[in-house]
C-alpha positions, 0 to 999 in steps of 0.5 A: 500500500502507497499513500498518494503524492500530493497532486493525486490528493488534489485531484480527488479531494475538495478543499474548502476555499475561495477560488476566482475564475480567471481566462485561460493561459491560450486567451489571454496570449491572443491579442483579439480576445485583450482587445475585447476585454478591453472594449468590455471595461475589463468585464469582472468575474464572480467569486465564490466568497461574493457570491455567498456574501449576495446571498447572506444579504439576500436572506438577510434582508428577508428575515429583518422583513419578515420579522417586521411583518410579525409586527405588523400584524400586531399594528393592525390588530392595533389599528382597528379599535382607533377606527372603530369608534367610528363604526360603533357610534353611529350604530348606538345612536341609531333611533332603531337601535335601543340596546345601549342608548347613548347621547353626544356626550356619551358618545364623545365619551367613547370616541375619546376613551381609547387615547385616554387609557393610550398613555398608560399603555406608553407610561407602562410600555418604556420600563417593560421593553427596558426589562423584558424586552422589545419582543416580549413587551410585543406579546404583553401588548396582546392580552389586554387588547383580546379582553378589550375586543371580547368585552366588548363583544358581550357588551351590556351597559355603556359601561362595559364598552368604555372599558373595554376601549379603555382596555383597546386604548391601553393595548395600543399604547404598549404597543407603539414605543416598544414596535418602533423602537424593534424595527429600528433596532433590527434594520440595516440602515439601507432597509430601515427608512421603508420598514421603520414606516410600515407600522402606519400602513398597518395601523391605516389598514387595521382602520380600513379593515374595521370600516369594512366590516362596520359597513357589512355586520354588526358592531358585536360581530365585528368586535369577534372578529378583531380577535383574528389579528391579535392571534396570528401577531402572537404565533407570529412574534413568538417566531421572531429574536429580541432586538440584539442592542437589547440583548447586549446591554443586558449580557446576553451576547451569545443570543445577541450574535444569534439574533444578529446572524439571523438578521444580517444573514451571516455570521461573519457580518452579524460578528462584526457588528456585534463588535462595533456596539460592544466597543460603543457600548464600553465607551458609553458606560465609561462616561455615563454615571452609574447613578444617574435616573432617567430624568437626569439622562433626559436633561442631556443634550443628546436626549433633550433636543430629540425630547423638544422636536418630537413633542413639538412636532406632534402636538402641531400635528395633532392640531392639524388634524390627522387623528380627529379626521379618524375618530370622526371620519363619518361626522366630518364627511356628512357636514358635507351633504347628505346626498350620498353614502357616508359609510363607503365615503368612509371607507374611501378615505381609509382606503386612500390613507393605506394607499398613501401610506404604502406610497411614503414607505417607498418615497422614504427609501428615495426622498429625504426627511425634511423634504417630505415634511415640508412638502406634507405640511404644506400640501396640508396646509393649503388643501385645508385652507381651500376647503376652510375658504370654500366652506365660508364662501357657501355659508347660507347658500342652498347646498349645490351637487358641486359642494360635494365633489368640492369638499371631496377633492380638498378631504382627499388631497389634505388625506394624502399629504396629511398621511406623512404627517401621521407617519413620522413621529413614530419615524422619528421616535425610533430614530432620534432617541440615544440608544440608552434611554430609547425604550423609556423614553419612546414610551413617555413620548407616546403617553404625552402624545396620547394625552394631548390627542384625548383632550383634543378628541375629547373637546372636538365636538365643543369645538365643532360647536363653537368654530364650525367645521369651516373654522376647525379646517382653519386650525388644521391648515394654520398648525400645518404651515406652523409645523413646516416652518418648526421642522425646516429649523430643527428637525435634522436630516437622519436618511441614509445616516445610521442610528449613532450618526444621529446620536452624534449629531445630537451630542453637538452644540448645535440646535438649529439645522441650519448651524450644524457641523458640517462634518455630519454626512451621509452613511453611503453603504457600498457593495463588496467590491470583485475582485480583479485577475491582479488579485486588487480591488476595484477602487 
């Protein structure tokens, strides 16, 4: 018996390598086939290790989507007690209906209601998605929204349906800093400006869903049915990792790389980042004290100028509109003439919001931040001045066919421009806040945010009373123009930058954009680059 030299051995054993195809020895000495690389720009060739690195990508890309999806289920389930107010009101104060009667008071009662119990939900939702976790706090979100939709389901009294919206409402609330802060955290720079939106298409679709099924079954029936959602999101987000910036600053790093394989698609890619947040995160508890509450974290500059934009920019938004066109969709559009369906014209205009929802998560991908924003709250701003001069110009004039078609057009145009609107504080949440006191203060953020909008949806119908739906549409259209101009001065460009770019921005000196340092560029993510037959890479 012989052993085999060591040529025999590589024939017939594989090695494990990365290897590139180069032309043959008889090519490259023919001068017509150079004359053809050359009119070829030098025409590269794969690798394997190239080939391996598209496909990491690829699959990476498909489980960070699929990992937000799990989430969206849960935003849409979310989503449909915010438009159910406006299936069950009209319902309860149908003369014909006499189960439980109810009066405008009571009615504002249960509109309002929702955004009441919100802020508890928030309050809640920061120190759970700080201690359990993003992923966990997700599935705490779903028990009291499946006994708020089954309450109210077997309704009695008046009673029991405001506190099984309160229970909906306080759902919610856990809901929305822990949702947006797991999609920013589980994205890749390249892929969170289209996901970090997609929970407002969900939650515009829950609202769609539900003024669908109000306008064919009864309100209990639809309340049954709102249970499906809620149950899928738990299989769904049961599937799913914990955030790996979570895990690491907890000490989980073993599950933390898992989680990191999984979303990045390679293991080799996920160690690296894994790396880079360890190191930022030694450098960040060297020079944090460790007695140092929340409150006094939120004092520092790189936690306050977040904190003063996004209360700003949404209680401007609140004023222009965007939520009280949902709680009061059909009271809104039947001030515009009673000569046609008010529940398909509903249904129209949830419909348009989800179109233009899924229409800003693909401009997202394309279009700067600020540009959106001006744009948004201007087309808003005019669209609701039109409509506020019009409404005053046909005071005490005989309804005509055209006031409709009118009135449609400028509610449609200020829907579409208003839906990005609507879109960007949970944007910004997830994006603007350091990564150390995110999940608190997303949650207290939500819960100011909610406040506000249940005192606004609480007094609209006084100040329908008092202002006329002409003089409302005038608030909206001022506090867009308001919002445009607060924006254009503070809010900093964050597309194409990665989450500690933007923590670094803040760490300036600087409030205004337009005093900014600027050193602060754009994040350009390349693709790994093949490799030449010189064994160099291109430049």
């Amino acid at each position: 018996f012989c052993f085999p030299s060591d040529e025999d051995y590589i024939k017939f054993v594989p090695h494990k390598m990365s290897y590139q195809v180069v032309p043959g020895a008889e090519y490259l000495c023919n001068p017509e086939y150079q004359c053809k690389l050359s009119k070829l720009h030098a025409r590269k060739l794969s690798t394997i290790d190239e080939q391996d690195h598209d496909e990491a990508n690829r699959r990476g890309m498909i489980n960070q989507i699929l990992a937000t999806c799990a989430v969206l289920l849960l935003s849409a389930g979310c989503g449909m007690p915010i438009g159910y107010s406006a299936v069950l009101l009209p319902q309860l104060m149908d003369r014909n209906s006499t189960e439980i009667p109810i009066d405008v008071e009571m009615g504002s009662w249960i509109a309002s209601v929702h955004s009441l119990a919100t802020p508890f939900g928030s309050l809640l939702s920061g120190p759970l998605a700080d201690y359990l976790g993003r992923r966990k706090t997700l599935l705490v979100s779903v028990i009291p929204l499946l006994l708020g939709w089954s309450s109210l389901a077997m309704a009695k009294s008046i009673k029991v349906v405001i506190f099984a919206r309160f229970l909906c409402g306080f759902a919610t609330g856990i809901l929305g800093g822990p949702g947006q802060v797991y999609i920013a955290e589980t994205a890749e720079p390249n892929l969170r400006s289209l996901l970090i939106g997609a929970p407002y298409v969900a939650y515009s679709s829950g609202i769609l869903l539900v003024y669908s099924l109000g306008s064919m079954m009864y309100w209990r029936h639809v309340a049954w049915c709102a249970n499906i959602l809620p149950l899928l999101a738990v299989v769904s987000i049961y599937c799913i990792p914990e955030t790996p910036a979570w895990l690491l600053r907890n000490g989980f790093e073993k599950r933390a790389l898992q989680a990191l394989t999984f979303l990045r698609g390679s293991e080799i890619s996920a160690q690296k980042e894994a790396n880079d947040m360890k190191q930022r995160l030694s450098k960040e508890r060297a020079t944090t004290k460790t007695n140092e509450n929340i409150f006094q974290l939120c004092c520092q500059r790189v936690a306050i100028k977040p904190l003063v934009i996004v209360i700003v920019f949404s209680l401007l938004q609140m004023f222009s509109g965007t939520f009280i066109v949902i709680f009061y969709a059909l009271d809104i559009i039947s001030e515009f003439g009673a000569g046609f369906d008010t529940k398909k014209a509903a249904i129209w205009t949830a419909a348009v919001r989800v179109a233009c929802c899924m229409i800003f998560c693909a401009i997202l991908i394309f279009v700067r931040r600020r540009r959106i924003m001006v744009y948004s709250g201007i087309g808003s701003g005019v669209f609701c001045l039109a409509l506020s001069a019009f409404m005053y110009a046909r005071v005490g004039q005989t309804k005509m066919p055209y006031d409709v078609i009118v009135a449609g057009v400028c509610l449609l145009g200020y829907i579409v421009f208003n839906t990005a609107l609507m879109v960007m504080p949970g944007i910004m949440i997830g994006e603007l806040f350091p990564a150390r006191i995110r999940g608190r203060t997303a949650g207290g953020v939500f819960a100011s945010m909610n406040v506000a909008l249940f005192i606004f949806a609480k007094g609209f119908p006084a100040l329908q009373a008092f202002l006329k739906m002409r003089g409302v549409f005038l608030v909206f259209g001022v506090s867009s123009f308001l919002l445009t101009i607060f924006m254009c001065m503070f809010q900093p460009e964050t597309k194409g930058r990665s989450l500690e770019h933007i923590e670094d921005y803040f760490n300036g000196d600087n409030w205004l954009w337009f005093r900014r340092d600027r050193g602060y560029k754009t994040v350009k993510l390349h693709p790994l680059q093949p490799i030449k037959a010189n064994g160099t890479s291109d430049a």
